[in-house]
N, C-alpha and C positions, 0 to 999 in steps of 0.2 A: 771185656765184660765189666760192669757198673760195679762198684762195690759197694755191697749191704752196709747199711750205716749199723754203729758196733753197740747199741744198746741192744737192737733187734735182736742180733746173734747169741745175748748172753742169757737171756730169760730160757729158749727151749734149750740147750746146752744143758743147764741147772735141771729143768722138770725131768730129762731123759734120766740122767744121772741120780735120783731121787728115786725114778721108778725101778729103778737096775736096778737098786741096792734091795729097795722093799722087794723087792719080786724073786728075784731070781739071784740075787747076791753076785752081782756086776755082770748080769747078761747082756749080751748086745742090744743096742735100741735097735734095730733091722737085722734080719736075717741072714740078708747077705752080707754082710761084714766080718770080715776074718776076725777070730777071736782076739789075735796078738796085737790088733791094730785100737790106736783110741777111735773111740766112735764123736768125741766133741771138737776134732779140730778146728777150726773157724776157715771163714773164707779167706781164697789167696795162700791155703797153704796144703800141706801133707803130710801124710800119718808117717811118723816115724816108727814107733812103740806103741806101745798099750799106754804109755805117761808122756809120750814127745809125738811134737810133732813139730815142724822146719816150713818156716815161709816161702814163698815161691821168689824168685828172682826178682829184684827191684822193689821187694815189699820187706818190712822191718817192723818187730812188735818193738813194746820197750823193754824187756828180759834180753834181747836179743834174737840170736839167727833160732834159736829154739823156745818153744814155748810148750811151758809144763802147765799150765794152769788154761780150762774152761772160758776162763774170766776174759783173758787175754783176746790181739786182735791182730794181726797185719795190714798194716799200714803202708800208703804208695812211699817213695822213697823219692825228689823232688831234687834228680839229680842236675837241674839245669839252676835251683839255690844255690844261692851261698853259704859255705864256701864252695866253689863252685870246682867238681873234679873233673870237668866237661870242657873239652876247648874244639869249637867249630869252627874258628880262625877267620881271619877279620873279613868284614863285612859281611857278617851271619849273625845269626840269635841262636838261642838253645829254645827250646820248647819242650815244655815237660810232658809225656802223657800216663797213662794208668799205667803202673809197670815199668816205662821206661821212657825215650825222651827221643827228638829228632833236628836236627837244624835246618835253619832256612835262611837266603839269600836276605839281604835289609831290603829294605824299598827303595825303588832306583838301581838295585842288581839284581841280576838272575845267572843260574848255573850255567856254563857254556852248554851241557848239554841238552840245556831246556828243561831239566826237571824242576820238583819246588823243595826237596828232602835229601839229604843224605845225612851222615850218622856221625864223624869225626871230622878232623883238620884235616885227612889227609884227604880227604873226600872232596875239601872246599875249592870250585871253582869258580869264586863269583866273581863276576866283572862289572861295570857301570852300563844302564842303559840308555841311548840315546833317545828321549823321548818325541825329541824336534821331528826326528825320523820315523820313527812308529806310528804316533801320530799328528801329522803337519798341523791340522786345525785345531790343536787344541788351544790354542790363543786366539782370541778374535777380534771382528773388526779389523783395522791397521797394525793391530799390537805382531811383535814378532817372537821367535820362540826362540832361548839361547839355554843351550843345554851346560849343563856343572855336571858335578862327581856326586852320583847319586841321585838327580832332581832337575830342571831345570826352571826357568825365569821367564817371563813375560814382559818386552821393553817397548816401551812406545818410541815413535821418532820425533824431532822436536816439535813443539806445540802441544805438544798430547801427554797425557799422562794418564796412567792406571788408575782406575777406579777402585774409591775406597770400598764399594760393598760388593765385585766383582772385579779380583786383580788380575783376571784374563783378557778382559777390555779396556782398550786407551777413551780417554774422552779428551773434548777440547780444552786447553788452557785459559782465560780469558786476561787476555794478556792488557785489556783496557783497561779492568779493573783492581787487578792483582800488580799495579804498580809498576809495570816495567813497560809500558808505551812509551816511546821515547817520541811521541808525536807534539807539533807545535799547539801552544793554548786558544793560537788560531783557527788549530783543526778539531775534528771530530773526530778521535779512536772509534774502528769499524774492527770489531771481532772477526775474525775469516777463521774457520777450519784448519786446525795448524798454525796460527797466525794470525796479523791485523794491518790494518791500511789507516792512513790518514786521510780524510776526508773532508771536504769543507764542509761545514753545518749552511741549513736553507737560506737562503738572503746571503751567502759569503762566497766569493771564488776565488780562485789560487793567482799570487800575484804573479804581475809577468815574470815567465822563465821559471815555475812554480809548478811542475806536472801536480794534478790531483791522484793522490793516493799513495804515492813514494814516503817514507819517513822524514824527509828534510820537505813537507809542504808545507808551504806558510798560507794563508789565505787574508783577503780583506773585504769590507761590505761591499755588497754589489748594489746600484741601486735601479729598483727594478721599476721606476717609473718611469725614468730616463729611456732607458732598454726594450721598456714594451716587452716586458716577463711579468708584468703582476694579473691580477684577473679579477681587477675593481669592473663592477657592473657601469655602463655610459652614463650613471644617471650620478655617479659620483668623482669624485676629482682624486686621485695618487697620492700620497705624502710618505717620503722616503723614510724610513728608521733607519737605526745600526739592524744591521741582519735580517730585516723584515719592511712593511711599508702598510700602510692602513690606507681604507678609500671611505672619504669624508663625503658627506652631501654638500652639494654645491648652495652658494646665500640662497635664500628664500626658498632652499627646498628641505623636505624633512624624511626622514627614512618612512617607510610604511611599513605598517604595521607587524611587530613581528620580525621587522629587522634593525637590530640596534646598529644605530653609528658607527665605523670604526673598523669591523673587522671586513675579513677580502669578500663576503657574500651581500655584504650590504646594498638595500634597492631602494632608491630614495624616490620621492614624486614629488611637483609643486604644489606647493600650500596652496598656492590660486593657480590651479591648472590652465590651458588657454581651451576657450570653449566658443567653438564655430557654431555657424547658420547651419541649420539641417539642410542633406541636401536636396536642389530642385526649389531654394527658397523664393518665393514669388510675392512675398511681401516689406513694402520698404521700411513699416512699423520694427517689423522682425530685423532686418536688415542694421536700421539706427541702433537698438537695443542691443546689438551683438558688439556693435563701436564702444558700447558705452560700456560694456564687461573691460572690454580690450585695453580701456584708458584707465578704470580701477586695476585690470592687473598689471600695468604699467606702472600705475603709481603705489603699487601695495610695498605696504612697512609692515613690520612683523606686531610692531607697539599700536600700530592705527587699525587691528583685523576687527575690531568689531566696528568701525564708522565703516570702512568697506562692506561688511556683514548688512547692515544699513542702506545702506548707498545699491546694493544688490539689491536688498527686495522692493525699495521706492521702484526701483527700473525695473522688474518682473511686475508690479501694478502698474507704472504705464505704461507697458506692453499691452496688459487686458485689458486695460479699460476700454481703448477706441475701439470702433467695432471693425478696423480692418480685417483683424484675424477670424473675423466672423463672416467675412464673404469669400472664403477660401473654401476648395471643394472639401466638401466631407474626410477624405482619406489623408488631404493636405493639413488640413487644421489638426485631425488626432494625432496625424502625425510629428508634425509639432507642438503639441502639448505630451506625447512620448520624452519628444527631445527634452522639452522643458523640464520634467519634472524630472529625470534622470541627471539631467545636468548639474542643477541645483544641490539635488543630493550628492554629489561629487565633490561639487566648490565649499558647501557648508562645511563637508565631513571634514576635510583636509585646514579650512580657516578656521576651524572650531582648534586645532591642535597647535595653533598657533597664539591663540588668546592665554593673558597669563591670569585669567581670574577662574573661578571654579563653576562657574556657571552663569548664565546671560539668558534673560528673556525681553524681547522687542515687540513692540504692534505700531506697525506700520500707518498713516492716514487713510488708508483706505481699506482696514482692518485687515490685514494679516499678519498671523502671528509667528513667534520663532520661539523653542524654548530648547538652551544649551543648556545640560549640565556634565560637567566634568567630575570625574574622582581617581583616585588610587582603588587597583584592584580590590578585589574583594568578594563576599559573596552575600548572600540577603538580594531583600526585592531593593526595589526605587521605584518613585512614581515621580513623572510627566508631566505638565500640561500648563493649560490657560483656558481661555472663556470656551474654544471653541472644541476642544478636542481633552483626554487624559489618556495617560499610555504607562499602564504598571509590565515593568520586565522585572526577571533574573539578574543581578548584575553578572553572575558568570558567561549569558548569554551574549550581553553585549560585545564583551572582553574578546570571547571567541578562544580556542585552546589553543593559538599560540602567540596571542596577542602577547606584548609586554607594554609595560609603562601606564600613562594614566589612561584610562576608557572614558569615552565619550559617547555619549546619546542626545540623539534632536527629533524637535518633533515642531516639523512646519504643517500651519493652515494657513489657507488660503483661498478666502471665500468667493473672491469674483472669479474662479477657474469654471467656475456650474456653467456661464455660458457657452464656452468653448467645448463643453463636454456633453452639452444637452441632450443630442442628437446619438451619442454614442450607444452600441450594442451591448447585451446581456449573453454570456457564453455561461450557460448554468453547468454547475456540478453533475456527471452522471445520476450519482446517488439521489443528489438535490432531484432532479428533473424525475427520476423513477418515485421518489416522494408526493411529488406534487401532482403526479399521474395517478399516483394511487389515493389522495385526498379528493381528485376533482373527476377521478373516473370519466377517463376521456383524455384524449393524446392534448401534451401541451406544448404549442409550436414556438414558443417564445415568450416575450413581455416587453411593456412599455414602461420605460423608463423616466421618472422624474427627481432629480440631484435636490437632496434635501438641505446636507450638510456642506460645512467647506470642503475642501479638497485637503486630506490630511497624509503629508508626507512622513516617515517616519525612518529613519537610520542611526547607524552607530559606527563603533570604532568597527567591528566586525565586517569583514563587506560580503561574509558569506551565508547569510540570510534567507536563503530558499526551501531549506530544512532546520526550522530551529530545535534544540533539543528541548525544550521547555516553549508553551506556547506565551504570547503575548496579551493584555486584556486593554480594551479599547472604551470609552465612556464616550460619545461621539453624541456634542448636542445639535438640534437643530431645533426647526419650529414645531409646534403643535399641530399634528395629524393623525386622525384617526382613517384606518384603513377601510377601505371599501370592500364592497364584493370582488372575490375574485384579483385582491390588492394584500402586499406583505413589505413589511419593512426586513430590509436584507443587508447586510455589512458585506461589501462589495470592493475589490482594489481593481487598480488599471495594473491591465496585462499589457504588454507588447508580443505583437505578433509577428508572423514572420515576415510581412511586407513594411516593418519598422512603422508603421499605425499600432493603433489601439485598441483597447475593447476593452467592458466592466467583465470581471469575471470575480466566481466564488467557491473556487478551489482552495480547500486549507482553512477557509473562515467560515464558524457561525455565531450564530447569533444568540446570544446567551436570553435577552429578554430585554425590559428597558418602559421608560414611564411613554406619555404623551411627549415630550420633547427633549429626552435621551436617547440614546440605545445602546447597550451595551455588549459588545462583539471577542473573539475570540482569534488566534490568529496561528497559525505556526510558522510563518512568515511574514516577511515585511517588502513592504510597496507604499504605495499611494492611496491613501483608503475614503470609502465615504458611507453614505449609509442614504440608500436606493428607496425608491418607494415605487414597487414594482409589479404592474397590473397584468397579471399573467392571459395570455391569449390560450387559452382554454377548449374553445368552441371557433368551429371553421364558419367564419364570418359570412362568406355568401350563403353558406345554408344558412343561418341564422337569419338572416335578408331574406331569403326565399321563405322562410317561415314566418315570418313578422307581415310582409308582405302577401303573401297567400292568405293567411288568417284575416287579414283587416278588408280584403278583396273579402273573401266567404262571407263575414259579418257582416259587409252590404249587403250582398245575393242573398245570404241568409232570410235579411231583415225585409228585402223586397218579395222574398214568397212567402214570408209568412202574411204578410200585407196583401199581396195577390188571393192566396189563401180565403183570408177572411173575408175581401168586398168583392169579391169576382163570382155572382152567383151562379151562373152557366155552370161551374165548374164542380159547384158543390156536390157531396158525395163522400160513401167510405172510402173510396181511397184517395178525396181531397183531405180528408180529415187524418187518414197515415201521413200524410206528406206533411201536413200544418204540424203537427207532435213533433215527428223527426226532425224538422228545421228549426222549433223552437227547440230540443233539446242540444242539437249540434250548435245553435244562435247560444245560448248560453253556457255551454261546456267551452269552446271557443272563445269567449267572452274572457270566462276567468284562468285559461289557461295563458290568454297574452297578457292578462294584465298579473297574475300572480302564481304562475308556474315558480320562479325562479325566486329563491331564498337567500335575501339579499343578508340579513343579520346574522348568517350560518348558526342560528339557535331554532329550534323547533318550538314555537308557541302557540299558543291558541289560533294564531289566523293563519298559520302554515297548516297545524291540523286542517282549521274548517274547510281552508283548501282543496287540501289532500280530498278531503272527504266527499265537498260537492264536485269537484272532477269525475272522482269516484261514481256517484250516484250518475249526474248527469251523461255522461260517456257512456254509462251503462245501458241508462233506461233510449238512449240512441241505437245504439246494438237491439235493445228489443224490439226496440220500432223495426229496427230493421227487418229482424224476424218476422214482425208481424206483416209486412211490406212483402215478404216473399211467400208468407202465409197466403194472402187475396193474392196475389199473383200467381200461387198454383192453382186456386180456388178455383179462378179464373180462366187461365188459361189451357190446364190440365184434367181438371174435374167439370168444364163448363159449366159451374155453379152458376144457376139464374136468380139467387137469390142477392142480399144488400152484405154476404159476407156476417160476418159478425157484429154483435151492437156496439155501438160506442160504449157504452160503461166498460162490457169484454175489454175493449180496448185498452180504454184508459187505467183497467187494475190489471191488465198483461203490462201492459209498458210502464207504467210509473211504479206499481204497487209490484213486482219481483225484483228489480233494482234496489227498491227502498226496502226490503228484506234480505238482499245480499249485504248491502253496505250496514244495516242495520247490527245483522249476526258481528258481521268482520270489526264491526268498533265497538262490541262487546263482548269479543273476544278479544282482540289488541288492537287499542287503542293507540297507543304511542307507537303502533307501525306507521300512522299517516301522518308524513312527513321527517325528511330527515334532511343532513345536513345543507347539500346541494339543490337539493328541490323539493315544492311542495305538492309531494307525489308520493306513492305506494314508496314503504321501504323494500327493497327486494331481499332484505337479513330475514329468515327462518323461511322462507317462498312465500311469504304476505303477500307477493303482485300476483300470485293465482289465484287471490279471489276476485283480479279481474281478466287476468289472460284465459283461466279456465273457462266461463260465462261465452267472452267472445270467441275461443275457438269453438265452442259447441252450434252457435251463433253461423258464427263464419262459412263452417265447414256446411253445415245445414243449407243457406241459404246458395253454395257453389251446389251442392249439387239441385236443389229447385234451379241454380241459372241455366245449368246443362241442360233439363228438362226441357225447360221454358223454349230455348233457344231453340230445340231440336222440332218441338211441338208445332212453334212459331213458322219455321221454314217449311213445314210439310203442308199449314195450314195455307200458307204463301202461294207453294204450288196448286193446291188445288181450288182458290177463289180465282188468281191471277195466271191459268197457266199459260199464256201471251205473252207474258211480260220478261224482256230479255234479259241473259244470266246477269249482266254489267250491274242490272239499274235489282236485280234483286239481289243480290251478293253487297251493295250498297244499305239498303233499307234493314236486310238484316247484322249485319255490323252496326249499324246506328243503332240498331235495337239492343245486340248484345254486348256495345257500349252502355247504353243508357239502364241496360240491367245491373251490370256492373258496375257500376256507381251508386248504383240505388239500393243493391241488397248488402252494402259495405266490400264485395267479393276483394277490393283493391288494397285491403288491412290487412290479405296473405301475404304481402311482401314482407309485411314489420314483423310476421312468426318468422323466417329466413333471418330476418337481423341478425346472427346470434356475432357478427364483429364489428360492432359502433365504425373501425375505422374502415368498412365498406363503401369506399363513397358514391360509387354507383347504385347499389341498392338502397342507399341511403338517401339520396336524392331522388331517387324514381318513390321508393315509400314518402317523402315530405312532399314533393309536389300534389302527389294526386292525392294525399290526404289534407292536407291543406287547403286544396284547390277545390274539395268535396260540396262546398256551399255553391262554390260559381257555377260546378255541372249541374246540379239540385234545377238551378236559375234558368241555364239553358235548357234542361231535357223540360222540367216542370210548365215552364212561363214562355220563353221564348219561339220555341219547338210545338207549341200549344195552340192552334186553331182561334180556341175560344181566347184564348187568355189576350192574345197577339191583339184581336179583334176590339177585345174590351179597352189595353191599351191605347187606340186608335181612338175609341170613343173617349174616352180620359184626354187625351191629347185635345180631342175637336172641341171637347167641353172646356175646357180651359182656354182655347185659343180662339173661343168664342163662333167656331166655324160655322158660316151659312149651312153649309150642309149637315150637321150633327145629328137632326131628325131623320134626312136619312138614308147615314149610315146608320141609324141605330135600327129603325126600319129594318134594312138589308140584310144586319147581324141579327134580326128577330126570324127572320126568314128563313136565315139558312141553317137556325136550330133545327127545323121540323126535318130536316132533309137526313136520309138515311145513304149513308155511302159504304164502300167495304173497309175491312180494318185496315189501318193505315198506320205507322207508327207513330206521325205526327196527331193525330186525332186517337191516339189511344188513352190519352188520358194521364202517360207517365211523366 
């Protein structure tokens, strides 16, 4: 049990003995308590008397073994102190506890009988214990276990030694470092596990009779040029060291870029590379020109690279000038102008790093120019140039990220290349080409090409150029040109294609903007550049032909019925006079649609509006006629109206005066709808072209079904004047007829409501023929097809050609007025 600590004990001791005296004059504090006994003994002890009490075995007050006073306390007795009356005999301890005391084995022994306590010396059987044996692994790694008297040890084997912050594991010696290699100063001490080896260092081996790696190696240089062990790239030449060997570029050639001189990865190229005839060459111009490289790189000096520089481009201008290279097949010629300009860019790049001045510009007699400039890395812009061309970069760009040494940039033109390139193709940009689809509304097949500027080549020390991190800016002058309709100035480079030809293309560049005779272009890439003056093909040219052509055919026929019309009196009549309006208004709506449909200035001004607007009018008040054409024709044919139809005034304020109130509302309501970029025609932006598709579908649809009627009317009427007449020849007359309806009451402008995909070319050609062609049928059904008309012709012809007989056929044509025949289509009037 714990012993109460002794201030505790002495305060209730005192209060008990306080209240005895007051109360009861020394009665017991508890009841049970025998009277004879003290009631305040303290812990750790026993009542002797009423005034003593006696500590308990192993406890000691300071009065001694009895204690007469309250105050007092027993105390443990600390028999395993000094001086010490206790002997546990050797290899044991004492250990004190509450009361009394036990001993125990030291560390590293224990009692034979496996206990941890016993009490005296005679008790003591402690022995050593083997700990090797008890536990094998308590050393680790290599280390071994070596047992002492009481403890044992941890020994490494040679090489090895115990670790300072873990003395149960060996680690390596570093016998290289720690001074005891006894290896040659020829060798290389090689640390090994346990130990080290002599070794020869790289570029060294062991002399003969010299094993590698024994303590007695000696070693000596090897040379590994001699031996064909080094691993210089072919393009450089061996040169042996002590221990090592460098591979130098061979005379006249120079490391490329990014590989300096000297060390074993080194990859050198010719300053003046050798540069062949492309191949399948079939011209002898070409053929001279490639000698004449061949004799400058024969004769090239490192001190003389800009006269060669010189001496090069005079021979690239008298390559162009003859026109041999100009009767070669199209895919032969690009293709050597591939070679050419690639080529050049190779020979320049590599002699420009040869020149020992910091920049060079040349112009050639036949005006091509060269402009080198060199410098020390760096960063910031630079700019380029001379008369024909300027080229602002990044210098980091040039440099390239793993260039070293100085950077270089050039920038060749070269004006007389335009004829060799004349003829070449346009590979537009996706995005470009979906641009110019959406400016010109309507699919764009291509463009034609005209070379404004020189041909401007552009490289540097970099030769990886097909993704620049930063783009390049191009100032490109040529001559004075203002663009046409349907014409754009474009910064364009030559691609190579996969059949080793050419083609302009303009992926990667555009066009920032530029005066009358600059332009200035954008690039993230470098090639051969120029600046295009390029007439985009827009519109599918046979239709365009078919249109230009059918109209100007109508405008005649037009112009000869309305002439018919007016001097051909037999004919006269209301529905000579529908026919005369109609063909004057289609004669003049046609008139201004070939001569000024298309807006050439792409600005909308006054005479593109007046345009828009009489189209407008005129086309319209055509559609009315037409109407009123199908109007007398049911009058006619369905109502048997024996009357003259309607009066001419009717006419004339149906058909001119509802047109000139359509178009009248529509341009004061929006005005700046008529006419817009592309043409001077309804804008189709807010549905403005329904104040004229609305008119003609009502129009249109109106006058198909009067054609149905008509048609159906016509064939019943057929049957029962002619019914003799066999199905062949009436199955003929009436198709003639419900041709000649359809034509006449517009029914053949339901194809252009179907339009709704411009790129239809069938529907699209079938609607521009037969409206185009609208005057010529007019010609035949009205004049040609026409009894009277035919007849009066004949008489015009005799009059003119002075014919004896003119009296009388006119006679004969007066005669066969009066004659009544049954309806016929050719004699109906249409």
């Amino acid at each position: 049990m714990a012993r109460p600590r002794r201030g505790a004990l002495r305060v209730p001791h005192v209060l008990c003995v306080l209240l005895t005296l007051w109360e009861a004059g020394f009665q017991t504090c508890t009841a049970s308590a025998p009277t004879a006994c003290a009631r305040w003994c303290p812990w750790n002890s026993t009542c002797v008397s009423a005034t003593a009490c006696r500590c308990d075995p192993g406890f000691s007050s300071l009065s001694g073994e009895l204690i007469t006073s309250p105050a007092e306390s027993c105390d443990d007795i600390n028999e395993c102190g000094p001086p010490s009356a206790v002997s546990c005999g050797k290899f044991a301890d004492c250990e004190n506890t509450e009361g009394s005391y036990y001993c125990t084995c030291n560390p590293g022994y224990e009692l034979v009988s496996g206990g941890r306590m016993f009490r005296n010396e005679s008790e003591n059987t402690c022995q050593d214990v083997d700990e090797c044996q008890q536990k094998p692994r308590i050393c680790k790694g290599r280390s071994v276990c070596i047992n002492t008297q009481g403890s044992y040890t941890c020994r490494c084997p040679p090489g090895l030694e115990l670790n300072l912050t873990d003395p149960k594991l060996c680690t390596d010696v570093n016998e290289c470092t720690s001074g005891h290699s006894p290896c040659h100063n020829s060798t290389h001490c090689l640390n090994v596990v346990g130990g080290y080896k002599c070794r020869c260092r790289p570029g060294w081996k062991p002399v003969p009779g010299s094993p590698d790696g024994p303590n007695n190696t000696v070693c000596e240089d090897e040379d590994e040029c001699s031996s064909g062990r080094h691993q210089c790239h072919n393009s450089t030449v061996c040169f042996n060291t002590v221990g090592s060997y460098r591979c130098h570029c061979r005379p006249w050639w120079t490391p490329v870029p990014g590989s300096p001189n000297g060390p074993n990865n080194t990859v050198c190229q010719e300053i003046f590379p050798p540069w062949t005839p492309p191949p399948g060459n079939k011209s002898q111009h070409l053929s001279r020109f490639f000698e004449r490289v061949e004799d400058l790189r024969r004769d090239f000096k490192s001190a003389s690279a800009q006269d060669t520089i010189r001496n090069l481009i005079q021979s690239v201008d008298e390559l162009v000038a003859p026109r041999d290279l100009e009767t070669l097949a199209l895919c032969d010629r690009h293709h050597t102008v591939t070679h050419l300009l690639s080529g050049l860019e190779d020979i320049l790049r590599t002699l420009a790093k040869a020149m020992p001045a910091d920049s060079f510009t040349y112009r050639s007699p036949d005006g091509t120019e060269l402009s080198l400039l060199i410098w020390e890395r760096g960063n910031g812009n630079v700019t380029i140039g001379q008369s024909h061309a300027r080229m602002l970069l990044n210098r980091a760009v040039a440099a390239g990220p793993k260039e070293s040494g100085p950077t270089m940039a050039g920038l060749l033109s070269n004006p007389n290349m335009q004829k060799l390139l004349a003829d070449a193709s346009l590979e537009l940009d996706p995005e470009k080409k979906a641009e110019l689809e959406e400016t010109y509304e309507r699919p764009v097949k291509g463009a034609q090409l005209r070379l404004l500027s020189a041909v401007n080549s552009a490289f540097l020390s970099n030769t990886n150029t097909t993704a620049l991190d930063t783009p390049v800016t191009f100032a490109f002058s040529h001559p004075q040109v203002t663009p046409g309709p349907q014409e754009e100035l474009i910064c364009a480079f030559w691609k190579r294609a996969a059949n080793r030809s050419g083609h302009w293309a303009t992926t990667g560049c555009r066009t920032l903007g530029g005066g009358h005779t600059s332009t200035t272009c954008q690039c993230s890439h470098l090639s051969s550049f120029a600046v295009l003056m390029a007439h985009y093909d827009v519109q599918d040219r046979p239709l365009a032909l078919i249109t230009q052509v059918g109209l100007s055919l109508s405008l005649v026929c037009l112009l000869l019925c309305i002439l018919t019309f007016l001097l051909v009196r037999p004919i006269q009549g209301s529905r000579t006079t529908l026919h005369l309006h109609l063909c004057i208004c289609l004669f003049v709506g046609s008139a201004i649609f070939l001569a000024g449909i298309d807006n050439e200035g792409r600005e909308v001004g006054l005479r593109c509006r007046l345009v828009a607007g009489l189209l407008h009018y005129f086309f319209l008040a055509a559609f009315c006629w037409m109407s009123l054409e199908g109007l007398e024709l049911y009058l006619l044919v369905v109502r048997v109206f024996q009357g003259q139809g309607l009066r001419k005034r009717w006419l004339c304020l149906i058909g001119y005066g509802v047109p000139l109130l359509i178009v009248g509302v529509s341009a004061a309501v929006k005005t700046q709808s008529y006419g817009y970029r592309l043409y001077c025609w309804l804008d189709r932006a807010d549905g403005f072209l329904w104040s004229f598709l609305g008119p003609v579908i009502v129009i249109v649809l109106c006058n198909a079904v009067i054609f149905v009627i008509t048609v159906w009317k016509l064939a019943r009427k057929f049957s029962e004047i002619n019914p003799d007449v066999k199905k062949l020849k009436k199955a003929r007359v009436l198709t003639i007829t419900a041709i000649a309806q359809l034509l006449v009451l517009g029914c053949t402008w339901v194809s252009g409501l179907f339009l709704f995909d411009p790129q239809h070319r069938l529907l699209t050609y079938a609607f521009s023929i037969l409206n185009c062609l609208q005057g010529l049928f007019l010609f035949v059904l009205y004049c040609l097809l026409n009894r009277k008309v035919r007849e009066e012709y004949r008489k015009w012809a005799c009059m003119v050609a002075r014919n004896k007989y003119s009296e009388f056929t006119t006679s004969t044509s007066g005669s066969s007025h009066n004659q009544t025949r049954a309806l016929r289509p050719s004699e109906s009037g249409m």
